[in-house]
C-alpha positions as CSV (number, residue, x, y, z in Angstrom):
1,X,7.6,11.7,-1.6
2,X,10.9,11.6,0.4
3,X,8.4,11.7,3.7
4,X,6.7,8.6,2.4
5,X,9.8,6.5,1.9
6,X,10.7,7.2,5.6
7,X,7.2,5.9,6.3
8,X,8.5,2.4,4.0
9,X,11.7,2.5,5.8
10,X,10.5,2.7,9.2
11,X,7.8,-0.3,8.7
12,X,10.5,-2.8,6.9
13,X,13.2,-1.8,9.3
14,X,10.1,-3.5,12.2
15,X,9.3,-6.3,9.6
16,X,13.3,-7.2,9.7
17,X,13.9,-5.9,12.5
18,X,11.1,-6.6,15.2
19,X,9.5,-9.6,14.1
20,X,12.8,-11.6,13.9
21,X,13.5,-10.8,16.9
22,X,10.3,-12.1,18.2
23,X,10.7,-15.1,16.6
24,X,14.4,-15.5,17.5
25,X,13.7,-15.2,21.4
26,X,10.5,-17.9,21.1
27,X,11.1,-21.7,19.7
28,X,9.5,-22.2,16.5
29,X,10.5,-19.6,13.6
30,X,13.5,-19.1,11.1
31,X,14.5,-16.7,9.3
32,X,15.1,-16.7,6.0
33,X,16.9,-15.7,2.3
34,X,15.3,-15.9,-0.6
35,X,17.3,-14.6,-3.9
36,X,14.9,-14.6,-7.1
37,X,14.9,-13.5,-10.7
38,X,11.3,-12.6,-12.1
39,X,10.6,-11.7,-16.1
40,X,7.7,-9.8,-17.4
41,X,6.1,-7.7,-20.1
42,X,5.2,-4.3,-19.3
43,X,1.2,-3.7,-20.1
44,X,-0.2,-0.3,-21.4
45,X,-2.8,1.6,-20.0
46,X,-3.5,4.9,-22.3
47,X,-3.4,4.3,-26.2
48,X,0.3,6.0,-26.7
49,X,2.1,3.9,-24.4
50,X,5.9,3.5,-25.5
51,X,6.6,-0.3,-26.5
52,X,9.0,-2.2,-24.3
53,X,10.9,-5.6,-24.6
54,X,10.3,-8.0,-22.0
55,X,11.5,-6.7,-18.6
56,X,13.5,-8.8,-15.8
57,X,14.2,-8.3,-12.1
58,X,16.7,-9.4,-9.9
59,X,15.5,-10.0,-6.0
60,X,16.5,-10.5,-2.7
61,X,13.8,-10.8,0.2
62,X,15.2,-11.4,3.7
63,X,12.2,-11.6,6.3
64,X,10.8,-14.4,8.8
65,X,8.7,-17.5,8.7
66,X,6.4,-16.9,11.8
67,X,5.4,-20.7,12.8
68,X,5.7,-20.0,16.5
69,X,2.3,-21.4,17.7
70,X,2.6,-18.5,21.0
71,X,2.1,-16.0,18.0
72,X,-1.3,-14.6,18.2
73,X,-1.4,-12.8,14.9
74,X,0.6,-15.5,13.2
75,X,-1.4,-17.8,14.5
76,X,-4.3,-15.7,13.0
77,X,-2.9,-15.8,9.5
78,X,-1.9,-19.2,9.4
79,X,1.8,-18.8,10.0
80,X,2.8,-16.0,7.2
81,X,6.3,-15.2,5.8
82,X,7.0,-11.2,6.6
83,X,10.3,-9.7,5.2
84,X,11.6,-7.0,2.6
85,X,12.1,-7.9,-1.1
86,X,15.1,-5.4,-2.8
87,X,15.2,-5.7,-6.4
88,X,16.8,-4.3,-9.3
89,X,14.7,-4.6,-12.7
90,X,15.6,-3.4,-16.3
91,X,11.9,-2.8,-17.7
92,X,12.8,-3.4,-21.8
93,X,13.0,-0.1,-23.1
94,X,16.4,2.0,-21.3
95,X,16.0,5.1,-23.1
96,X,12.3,5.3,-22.3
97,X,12.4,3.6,-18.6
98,X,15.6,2.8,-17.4
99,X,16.1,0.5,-14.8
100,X,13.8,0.1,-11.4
101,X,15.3,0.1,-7.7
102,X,12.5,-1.5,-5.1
103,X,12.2,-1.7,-1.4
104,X,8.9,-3.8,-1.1
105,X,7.4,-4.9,2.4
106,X,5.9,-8.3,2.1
107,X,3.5,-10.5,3.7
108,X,3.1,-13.8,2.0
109,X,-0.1,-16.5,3.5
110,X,0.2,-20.2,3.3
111,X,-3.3,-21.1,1.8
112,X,-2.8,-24.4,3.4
113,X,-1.5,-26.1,6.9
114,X,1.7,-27.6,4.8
115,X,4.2,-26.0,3.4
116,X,5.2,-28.5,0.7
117,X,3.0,-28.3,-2.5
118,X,0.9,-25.6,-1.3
119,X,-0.1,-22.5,-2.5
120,X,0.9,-18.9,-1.4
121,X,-0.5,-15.4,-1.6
122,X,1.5,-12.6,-1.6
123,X,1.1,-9.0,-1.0
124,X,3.3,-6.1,-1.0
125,X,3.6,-1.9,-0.6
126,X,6.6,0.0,-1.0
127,X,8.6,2.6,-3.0
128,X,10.4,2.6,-6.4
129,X,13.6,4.2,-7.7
130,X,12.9,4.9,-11.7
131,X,16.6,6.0,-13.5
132,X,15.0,7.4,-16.2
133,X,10.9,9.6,-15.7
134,X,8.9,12.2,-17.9
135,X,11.4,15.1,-19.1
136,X,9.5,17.6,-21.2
137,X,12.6,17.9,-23.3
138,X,14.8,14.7,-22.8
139,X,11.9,11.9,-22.3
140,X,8.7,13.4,-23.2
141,X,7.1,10.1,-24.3
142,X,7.2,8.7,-20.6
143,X,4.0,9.5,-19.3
144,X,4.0,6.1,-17.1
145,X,6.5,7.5,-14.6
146,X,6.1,11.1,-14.1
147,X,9.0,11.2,-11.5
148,X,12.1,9.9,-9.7
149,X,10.5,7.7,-6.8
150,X,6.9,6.3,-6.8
151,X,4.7,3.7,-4.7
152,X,5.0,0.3,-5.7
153,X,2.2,-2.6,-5.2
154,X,2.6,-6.3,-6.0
155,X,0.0,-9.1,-5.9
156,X,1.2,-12.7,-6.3
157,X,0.6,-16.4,-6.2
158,X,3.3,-18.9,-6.4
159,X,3.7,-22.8,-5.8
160,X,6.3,-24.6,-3.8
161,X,8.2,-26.7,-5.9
162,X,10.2,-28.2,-3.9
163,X,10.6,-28.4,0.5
164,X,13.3,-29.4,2.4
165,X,14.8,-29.3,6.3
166,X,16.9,-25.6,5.0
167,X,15.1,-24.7,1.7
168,X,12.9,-24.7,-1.1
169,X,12.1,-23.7,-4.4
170,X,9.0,-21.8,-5.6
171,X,7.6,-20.6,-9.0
172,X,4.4,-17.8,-9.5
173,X,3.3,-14.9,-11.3
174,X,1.4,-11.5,-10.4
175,X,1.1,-8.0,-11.1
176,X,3.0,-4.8,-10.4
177,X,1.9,-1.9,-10.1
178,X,4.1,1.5,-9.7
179,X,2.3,4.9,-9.5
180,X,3.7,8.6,-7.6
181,X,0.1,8.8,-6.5
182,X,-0.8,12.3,-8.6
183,X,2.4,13.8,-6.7
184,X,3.9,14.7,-10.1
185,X,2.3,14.8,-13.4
186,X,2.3,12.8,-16.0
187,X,0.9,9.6,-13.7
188,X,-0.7,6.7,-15.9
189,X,1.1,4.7,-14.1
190,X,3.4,1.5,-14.6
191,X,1.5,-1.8,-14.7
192,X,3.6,-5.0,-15.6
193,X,2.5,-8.8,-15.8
194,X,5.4,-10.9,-14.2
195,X,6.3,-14.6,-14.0
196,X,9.1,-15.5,-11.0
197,X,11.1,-18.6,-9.5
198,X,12.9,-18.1,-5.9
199,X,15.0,-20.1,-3.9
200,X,14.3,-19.8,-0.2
201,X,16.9,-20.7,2.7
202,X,16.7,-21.0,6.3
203,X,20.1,-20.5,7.8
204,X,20.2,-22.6,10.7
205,X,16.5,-23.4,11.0
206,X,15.5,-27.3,10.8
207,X,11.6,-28.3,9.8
208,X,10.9,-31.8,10.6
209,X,8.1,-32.3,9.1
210,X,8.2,-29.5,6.6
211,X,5.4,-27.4,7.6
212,X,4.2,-25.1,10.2
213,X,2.4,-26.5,13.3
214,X,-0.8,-27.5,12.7
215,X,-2.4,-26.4,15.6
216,X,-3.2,-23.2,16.6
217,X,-3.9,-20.7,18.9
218,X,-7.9,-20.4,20.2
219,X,-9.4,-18.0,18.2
220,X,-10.9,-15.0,20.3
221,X,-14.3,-14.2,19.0
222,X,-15.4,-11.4,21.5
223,X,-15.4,-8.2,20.1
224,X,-13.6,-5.0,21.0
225,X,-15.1,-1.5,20.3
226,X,-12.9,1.4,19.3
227,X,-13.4,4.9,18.5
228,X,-10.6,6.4,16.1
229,X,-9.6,10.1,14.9
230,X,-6.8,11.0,12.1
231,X,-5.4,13.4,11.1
232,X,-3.7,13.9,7.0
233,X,-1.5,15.6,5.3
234,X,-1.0,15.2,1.3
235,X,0.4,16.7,-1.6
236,X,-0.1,16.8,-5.4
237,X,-0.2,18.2,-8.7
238,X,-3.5,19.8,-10.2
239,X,-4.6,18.2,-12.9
240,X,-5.5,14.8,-14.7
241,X,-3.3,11.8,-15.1
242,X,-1.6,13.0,-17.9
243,X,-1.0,16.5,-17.1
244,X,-0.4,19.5,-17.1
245,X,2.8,19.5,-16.4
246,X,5.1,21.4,-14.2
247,X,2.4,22.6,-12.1
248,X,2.6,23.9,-8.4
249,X,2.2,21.0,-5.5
250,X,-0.1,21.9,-3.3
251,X,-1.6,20.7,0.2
252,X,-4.9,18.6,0.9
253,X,-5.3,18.4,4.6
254,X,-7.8,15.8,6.1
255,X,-9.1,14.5,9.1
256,X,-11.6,11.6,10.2
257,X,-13.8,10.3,13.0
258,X,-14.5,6.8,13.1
259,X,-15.7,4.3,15.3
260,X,-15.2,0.4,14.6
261,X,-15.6,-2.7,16.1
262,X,-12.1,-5.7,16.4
263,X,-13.1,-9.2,15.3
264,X,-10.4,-11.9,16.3
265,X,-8.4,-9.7,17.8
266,X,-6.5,-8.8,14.1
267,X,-9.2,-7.4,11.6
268,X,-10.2,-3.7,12.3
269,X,-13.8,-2.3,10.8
270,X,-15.0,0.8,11.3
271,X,-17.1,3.4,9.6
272,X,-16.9,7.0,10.2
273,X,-17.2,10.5,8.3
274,X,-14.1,12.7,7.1
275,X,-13.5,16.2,5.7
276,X,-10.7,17.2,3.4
277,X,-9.7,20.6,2.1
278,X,-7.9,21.1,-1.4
279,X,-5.8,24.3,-1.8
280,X,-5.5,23.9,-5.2
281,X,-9.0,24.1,-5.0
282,X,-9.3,27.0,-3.2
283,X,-6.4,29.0,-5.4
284,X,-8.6,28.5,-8.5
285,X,-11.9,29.7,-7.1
286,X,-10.0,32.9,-5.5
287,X,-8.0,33.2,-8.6
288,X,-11.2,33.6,-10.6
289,X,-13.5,36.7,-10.1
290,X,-16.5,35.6,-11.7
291,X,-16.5,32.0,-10.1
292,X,-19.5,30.9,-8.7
293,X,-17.8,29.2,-5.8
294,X,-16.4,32.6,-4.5
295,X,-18.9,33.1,-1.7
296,X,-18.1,30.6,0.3
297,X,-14.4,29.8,-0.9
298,X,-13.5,27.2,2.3
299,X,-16.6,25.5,2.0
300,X,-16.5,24.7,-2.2
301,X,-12.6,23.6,-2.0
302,X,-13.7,21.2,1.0
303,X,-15.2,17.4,0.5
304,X,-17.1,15.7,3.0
305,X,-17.6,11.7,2.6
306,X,-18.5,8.8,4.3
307,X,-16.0,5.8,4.3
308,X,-16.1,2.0,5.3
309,X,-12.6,1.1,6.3
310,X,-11.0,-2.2,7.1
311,X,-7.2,-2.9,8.5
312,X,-5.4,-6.2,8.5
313,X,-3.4,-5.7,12.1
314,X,0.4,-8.4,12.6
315,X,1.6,-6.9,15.6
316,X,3.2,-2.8,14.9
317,X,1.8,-3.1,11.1
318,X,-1.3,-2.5,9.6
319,X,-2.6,-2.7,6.3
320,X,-5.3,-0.4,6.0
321,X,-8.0,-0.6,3.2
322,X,-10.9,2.0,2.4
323,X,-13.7,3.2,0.5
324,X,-15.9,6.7,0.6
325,X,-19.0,7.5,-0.8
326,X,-18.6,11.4,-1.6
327,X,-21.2,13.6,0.1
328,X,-19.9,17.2,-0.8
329,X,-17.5,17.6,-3.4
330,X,-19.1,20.9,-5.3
331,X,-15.7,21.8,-7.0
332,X,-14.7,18.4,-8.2
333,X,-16.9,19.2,-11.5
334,X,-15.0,22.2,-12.5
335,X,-12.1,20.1,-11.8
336,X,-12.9,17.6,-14.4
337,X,-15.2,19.5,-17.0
338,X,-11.3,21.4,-17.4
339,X,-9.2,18.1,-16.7
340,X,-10.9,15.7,-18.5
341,X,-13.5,16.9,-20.7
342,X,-17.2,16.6,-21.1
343,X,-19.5,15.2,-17.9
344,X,-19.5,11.1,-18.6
345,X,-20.4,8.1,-16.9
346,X,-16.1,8.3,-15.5
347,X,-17.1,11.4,-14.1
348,X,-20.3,10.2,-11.9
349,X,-17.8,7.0,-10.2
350,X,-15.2,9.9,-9.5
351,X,-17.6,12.0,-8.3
352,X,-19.2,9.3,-5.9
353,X,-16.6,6.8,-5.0
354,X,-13.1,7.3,-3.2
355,X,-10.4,5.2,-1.9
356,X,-7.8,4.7,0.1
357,X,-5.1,2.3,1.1
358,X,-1.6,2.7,3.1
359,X,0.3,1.1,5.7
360,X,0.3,2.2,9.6
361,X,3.3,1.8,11.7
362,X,1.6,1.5,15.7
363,X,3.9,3.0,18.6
364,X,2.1,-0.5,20.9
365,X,1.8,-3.9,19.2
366,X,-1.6,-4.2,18.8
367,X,-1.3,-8.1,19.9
368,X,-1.1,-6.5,23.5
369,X,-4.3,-4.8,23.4
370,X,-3.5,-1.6,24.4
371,X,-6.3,0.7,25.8
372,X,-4.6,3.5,23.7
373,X,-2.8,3.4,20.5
374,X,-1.0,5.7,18.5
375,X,-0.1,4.9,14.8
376,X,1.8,7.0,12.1
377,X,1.1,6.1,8.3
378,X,1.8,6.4,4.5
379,X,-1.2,6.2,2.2
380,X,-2.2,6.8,-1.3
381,X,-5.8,8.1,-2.0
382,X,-8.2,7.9,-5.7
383,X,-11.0,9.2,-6.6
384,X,-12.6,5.8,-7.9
385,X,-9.3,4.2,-9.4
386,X,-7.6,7.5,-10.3
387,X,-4.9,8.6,-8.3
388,X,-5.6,12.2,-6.5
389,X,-3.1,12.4,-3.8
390,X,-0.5,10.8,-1.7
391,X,-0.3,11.8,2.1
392,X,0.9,10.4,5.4
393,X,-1.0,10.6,8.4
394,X,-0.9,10.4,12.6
395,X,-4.2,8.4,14.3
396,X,-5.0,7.7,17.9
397,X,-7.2,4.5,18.5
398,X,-9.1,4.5,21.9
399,X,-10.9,2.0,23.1
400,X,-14.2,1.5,25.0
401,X,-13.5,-1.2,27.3
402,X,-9.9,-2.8,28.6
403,X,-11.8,-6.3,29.6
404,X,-9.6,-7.9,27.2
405,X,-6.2,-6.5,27.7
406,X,-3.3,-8.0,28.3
């Protein structure tokens, strides 16, 4: 899990780090503050779920306004807010939870061409520090949190209030999400239900007219053809979201060949095959003498799918979204008959259906159009919506023709 926080800590550092300094060197974008204090109630997801009082969160996102109409990507997204939220939260039960330490990249879209009285959307995947997890002995009732440091999602709408030259004021509500991604067992999960207000400030940066530029760059609508291969590396524990526990992690390596087509320049689709192998798999059908799956050992700890991916590109970052359609899974049956119990209609959408989702970190901003491209990322993969492993990967994107680079 340590890996995949490096993985969050590179791609904020370039959200901070990178794209202020774009804007900073080009007229047109501010960076900003925002401080914010957020109250919730925490909602179960398996019948035994500990009660909790209402939680609340302290936050500070620092990031950039990117209204500088030179942008193309910004441009693209109708001039987003990117930045980092840190926040501390006490989730309404200490003995059970503790207290929650975030580091959440952020994108946020204006669903509008103002920025006073509009509406926002926000998005967000990072990593969580949880004080207190599952301990067989000293917190056996905490099957939410099954360890130290998890993945964190966040989804979000929120209102401005209030706009002026240096600030304004903006209430919402959304969802959280925290989950290890199967990397240690117990993992239901922590899902919490959140209402927020936030002040944001722009040091030195003067709006006019209180909202971004309303015109934009030409949208490019001729398309760019790619071919892609990946490589993964994951980890977790064998077994099903609530245990057992204490198990050995084990590796599931991956790979994938894809080829995709770019529309406008930011959104990547492609479609392609990909092969994993599960040596916890493997270790059960070797460890057991009579197994039918001894034969051919490899093959039956091995899944073969299809997937349909799509990746959101703003400059190094991508957020990259995908689903599989299983086409060889033969030991995945086993798996559950001993996991989960008897064959059920659960069974046949986890049999069929995977996803993905993660974030890629590109070595060339992708708003240059590089012929080449060489990305690193983190991502946590289901089977359906169950979490089966967390990994982080290394991708090379080539493409077919450099008629459009810069």
């Amino acid at each position: 899990m340590r890996n995949l926080i490096l993985i969050i800590l590179i791609e904020s550092y370039f959200l901070l780090k990178v794209n202020s300094q774009e804007i900073i060197d080009t007229p047109g974008g501010c960076f900003f503050i925002e401080p914010g204090f957020s109250a919730g109630q925490k909602v179960a997801n398996y019948f035994s779920s500990p009660d909790a009082d209402y939680s609340k969160s302290f936050d500070l996102s620092l990031g950039t306004f990117h209204n500088n109409q030179k942008n193309s990507w910004a441009s693209f997204y109708n001039y987003p807010f990117t930045g980092v939220t840190m926040s501390f939260s006490n989730l309404g039960n200490d003995l059970v939870f503790g207290n929650q330490y975030t580091l959440m990249p952020f994108i946020v879209f204006n669903t509008s061409n103002k920025l006073r009285n509009s509406l926002y959307f926000k998005l967000g995947l990072g990593c969580s520090h949880f004080t207190r997890h599952y301990d067989e002995y000293e917190n056996p009732v905490n099957k939410e949190i099954g360890s130290g440091y998890t993945w964190s999602f966040q989804s979000f709408m929120y209102y401005s209030l209030f706009v002026s030259e240096y600030a304004s004021i903006n209430i919402g509500g959304g969802y959280l999400h925290s989950s290890n991604g199967h990397i240690q067992l117990p993992n239901f999960g922590m899902n919490q239900a959140v209402v927020s207000v936030a002040a944001k400030y722009f040091p030195g940066c003067i709006n006019p007219d209180f909202k971004p530029k309303s015109s934009k760059l030409p949208v490019n609508r001729e398309k760019r053809y790619y071919i892609m291969a990946r490589n993964g590396l994951g980890i977790h524990e064998y077994g099903s979201a609530s245990g057992p526990v204490g198990g050995p992690k084990r590796l599931v390596k991956s790979a994938a060949l894809a080829a995709g087509v770019i529309l406008r320049d930011h959104i990547k689709l492609d479609a392609g095959f990909a092969g994993r192998f599960y040596e916890h798999y493997y270790q059960n059908i070797i460890s057991c003498s009579d197994s039918l799956y001894l034969k051919k050992p490899v093959l039956n700890a091995s899944n073969l799918y299809f997937f349909i991916g799509v990746e959101f590109l703003a400059g190094h970052i991508g957020m990259d979204i995908e689903g599989g359609l299983n086409l060889f899974k033969p030991y995945f049956k086993t798996h559950y008959e001993t996991m989960e119990g008897e064959i059920d209609f659960d069974y046949w959408l986890k049999q069929l259906f995977n996803s993905r989702l993660g974030l890629n970190l590109y070595l060339i901003n992708t708003d240059k159009k590089p012929r080449n491209n060489v990305y690193i990322g983190a991502n946590i993969n289901a089977n359906f919506g169950q979490a089966d492993f967390s990994a982080l990967c290394i991708g090379v994107t080539h493409y077919l023709s450099d008629q459009y680079r810069h």
